[in-house]
C-alpha positions in Angstrom: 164.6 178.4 -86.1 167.9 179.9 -86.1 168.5 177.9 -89.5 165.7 179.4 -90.8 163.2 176.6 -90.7 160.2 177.8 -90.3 156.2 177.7 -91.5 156.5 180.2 -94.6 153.7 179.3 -96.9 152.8 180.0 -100.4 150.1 181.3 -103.2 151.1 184.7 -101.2 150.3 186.8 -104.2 147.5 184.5 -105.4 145.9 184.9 -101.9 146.5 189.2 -101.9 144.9 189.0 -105.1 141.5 187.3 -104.3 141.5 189.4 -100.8 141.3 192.5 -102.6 139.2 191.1 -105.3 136.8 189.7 -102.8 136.7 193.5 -100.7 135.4 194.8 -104.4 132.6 192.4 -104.4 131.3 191.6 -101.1 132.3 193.8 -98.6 130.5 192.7 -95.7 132.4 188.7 -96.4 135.8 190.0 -97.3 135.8 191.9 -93.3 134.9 188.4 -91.5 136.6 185.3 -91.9 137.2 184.2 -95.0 138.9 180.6 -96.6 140.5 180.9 -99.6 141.4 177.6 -102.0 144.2 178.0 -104.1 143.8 174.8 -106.0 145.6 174.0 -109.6 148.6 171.9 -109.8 150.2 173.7 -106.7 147.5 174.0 -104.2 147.1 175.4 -100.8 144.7 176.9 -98.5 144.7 180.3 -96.3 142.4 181.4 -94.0 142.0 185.2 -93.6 140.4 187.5 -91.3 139.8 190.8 -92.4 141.4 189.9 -95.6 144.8 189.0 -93.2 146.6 185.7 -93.2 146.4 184.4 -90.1 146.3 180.5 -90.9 147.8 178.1 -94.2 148.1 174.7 -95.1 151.8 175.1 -97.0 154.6 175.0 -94.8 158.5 175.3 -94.7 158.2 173.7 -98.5 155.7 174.2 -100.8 155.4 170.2 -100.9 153.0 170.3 -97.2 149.3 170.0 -97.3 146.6 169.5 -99.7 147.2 166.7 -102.4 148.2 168.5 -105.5 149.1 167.6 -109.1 152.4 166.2 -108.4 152.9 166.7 -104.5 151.9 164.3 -101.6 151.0 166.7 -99.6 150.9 166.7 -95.8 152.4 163.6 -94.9 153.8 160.8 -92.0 157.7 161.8 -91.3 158.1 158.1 -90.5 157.4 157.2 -94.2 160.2 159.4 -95.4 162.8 157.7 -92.6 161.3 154.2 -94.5 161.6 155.2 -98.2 165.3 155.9 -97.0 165.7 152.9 -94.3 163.8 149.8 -95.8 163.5 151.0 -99.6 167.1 152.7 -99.9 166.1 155.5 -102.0 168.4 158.2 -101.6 168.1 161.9 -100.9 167.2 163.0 -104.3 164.8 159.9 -104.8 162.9 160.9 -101.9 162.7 164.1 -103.6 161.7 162.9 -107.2 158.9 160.8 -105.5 157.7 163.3 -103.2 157.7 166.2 -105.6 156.9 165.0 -109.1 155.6 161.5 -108.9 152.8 161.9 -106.2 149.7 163.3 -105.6 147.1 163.2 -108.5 149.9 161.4 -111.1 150.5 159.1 -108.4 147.2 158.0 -107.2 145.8 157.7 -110.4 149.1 156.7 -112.5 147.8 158.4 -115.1 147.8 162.2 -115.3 148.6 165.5 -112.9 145.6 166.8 -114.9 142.3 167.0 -113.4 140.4 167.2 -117.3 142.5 164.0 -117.9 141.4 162.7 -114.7 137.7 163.6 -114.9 137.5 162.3 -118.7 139.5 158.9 -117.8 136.6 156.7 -116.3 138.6 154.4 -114.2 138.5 153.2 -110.8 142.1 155.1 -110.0 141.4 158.8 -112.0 137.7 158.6 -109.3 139.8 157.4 -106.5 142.7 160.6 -107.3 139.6 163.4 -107.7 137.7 161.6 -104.9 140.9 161.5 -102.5 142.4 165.3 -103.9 138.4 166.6 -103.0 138.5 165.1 -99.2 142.1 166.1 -98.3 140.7 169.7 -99.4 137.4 169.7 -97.6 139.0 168.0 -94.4 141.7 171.2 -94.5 138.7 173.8 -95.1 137.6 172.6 -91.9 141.1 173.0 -90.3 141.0 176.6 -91.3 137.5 177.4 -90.8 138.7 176.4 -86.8 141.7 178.5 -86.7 139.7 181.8 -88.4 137.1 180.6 -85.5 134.8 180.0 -87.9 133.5 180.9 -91.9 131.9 183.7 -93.4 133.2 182.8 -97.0 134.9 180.6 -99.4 136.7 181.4 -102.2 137.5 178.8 -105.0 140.7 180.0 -107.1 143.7 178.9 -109.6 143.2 176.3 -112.4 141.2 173.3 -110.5 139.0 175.9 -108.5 138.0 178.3 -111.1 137.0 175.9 -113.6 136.5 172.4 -112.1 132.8 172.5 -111.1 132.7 168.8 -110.1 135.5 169.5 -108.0 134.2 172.5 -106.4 131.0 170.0 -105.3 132.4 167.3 -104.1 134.5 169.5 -101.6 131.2 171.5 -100.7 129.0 168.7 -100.0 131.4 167.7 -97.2 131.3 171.2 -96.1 127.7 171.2 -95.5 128.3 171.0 -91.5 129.3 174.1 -92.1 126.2 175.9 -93.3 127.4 176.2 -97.4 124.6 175.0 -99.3 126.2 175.3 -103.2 123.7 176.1 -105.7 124.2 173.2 -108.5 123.2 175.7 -111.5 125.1 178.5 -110.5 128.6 175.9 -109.7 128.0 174.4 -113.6 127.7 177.9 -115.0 131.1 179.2 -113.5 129.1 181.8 -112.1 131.5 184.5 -109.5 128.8 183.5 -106.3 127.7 179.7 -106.1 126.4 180.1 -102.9 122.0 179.7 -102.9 120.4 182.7 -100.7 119.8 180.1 -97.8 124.1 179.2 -97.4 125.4 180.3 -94.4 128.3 181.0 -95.8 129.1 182.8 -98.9 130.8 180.7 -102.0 132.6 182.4 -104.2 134.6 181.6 -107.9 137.3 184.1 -108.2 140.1 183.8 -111.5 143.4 184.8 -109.5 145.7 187.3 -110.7 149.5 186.7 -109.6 151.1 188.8 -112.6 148.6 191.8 -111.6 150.0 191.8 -107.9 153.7 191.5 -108.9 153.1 194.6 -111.4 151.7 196.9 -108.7 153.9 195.6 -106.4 157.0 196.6 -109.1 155.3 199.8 -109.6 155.0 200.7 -106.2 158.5 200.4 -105.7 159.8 202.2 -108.7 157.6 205.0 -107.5 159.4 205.1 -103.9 162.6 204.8 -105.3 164.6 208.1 -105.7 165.5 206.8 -109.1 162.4 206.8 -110.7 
């Protein structure tokens, strides 16, 4: 602690963004508790209550968590102490596998990119989309139990604004929940892919990070004596 190790997670502005976005469009969602997936070649979750943070899946690193394009994602300490023990790859091999030859590339050793992946039509790309879709649905439920439950979900970032297969396969395991997606609505891209019956409201919302650090900038020039 006094080192500063702590859990600091990520997508912060991606997450403000969406929160704010989400208070525009549904109210009534955006003041219960709501689980936001920031899913592209970084990706993360945070659940929110009130449009807070109160729960994510990055931690001290932005390498914790889901599987992402590159990243392992959450992972056993003890196979880190063998890469280095039995495989003698050093410090900065670790780190080359860890970060930048894992997750989607590595599962499928073929591409970080979900359209590459979905277009491929091999056993590994499935096995990469299937795997990256349970490791997200099995940490909605992680944050759906610290928020104490779900009124909302919010697909965001490159994989879950415009990767409707995706954005299926990680709902149909949420079903325990009460989401029931609406198949039309998911293939159009539409902002609510939720049917009237879901329990819990499902949402598509494009992030905005440059939007957040602009009126961030701007409300800082304007307390500044200077400006």
């Amino acid at each position: 602690h006094d080192r500063g190790i702590r859990r600091y997670g990520f997508h912060g502005l991606s997450y403000e963004y969406v929160a704010r976005r989400l208070a525009e469009v549904d109210p009534d969602v955006a003041a219960g508790r709501v689980i936001a997936g920031h899913l592209g070649n970084g990706a993360s979750l945070c659940a929110m209550r009130a449009g807070r943070s109160i729960d994510t899946t990055m931690g001290f690193t932005a390498l914790d968590g889901l599987m992402m394009g590159t990243r392992c994602g959450s992972l056993d300490p003890g196979v880190v102490l063998h890469l280095q023990t039995e495989l003698a790859l050093n410090a900065a091999e670790v780190e080359q596998l860890l970060y930048r030859e894992s997750g989607l590339l590595g599962v499928s050793a073929l591409s970080s990119d979900m359209r590459v992946l979905s277009a491929a039509n091999t056993i590994e790309a499935e096995e990469a989309i299937d795997l990256f879709a349970w490791r997200a649905a099995r940490e909605f439920g992680a944050m759906a139990a610290s928020a104490g439950g779900v009124d909302g979900i919010v697909f965001t970032a490159g994989i879950g604004e415009n990767h409707a297969d995706v954005r299926r396969r990680i709902c149909q395991r949420l079903e325990w929940l009460g989401l029931k997606i609406d198949a039309a609505a998911n293939a159009r891209n539409d902002m609510r892919i939720s049917t009237s019956e879901s329990a819990v409201a499902i949402y598509v919302i494009p992030t905005d990070e440059e939007r957040m650090i602009a009126l961030h900038t701007a409300a800082l020039l304007c307390a500044s004596d200077d400006f």
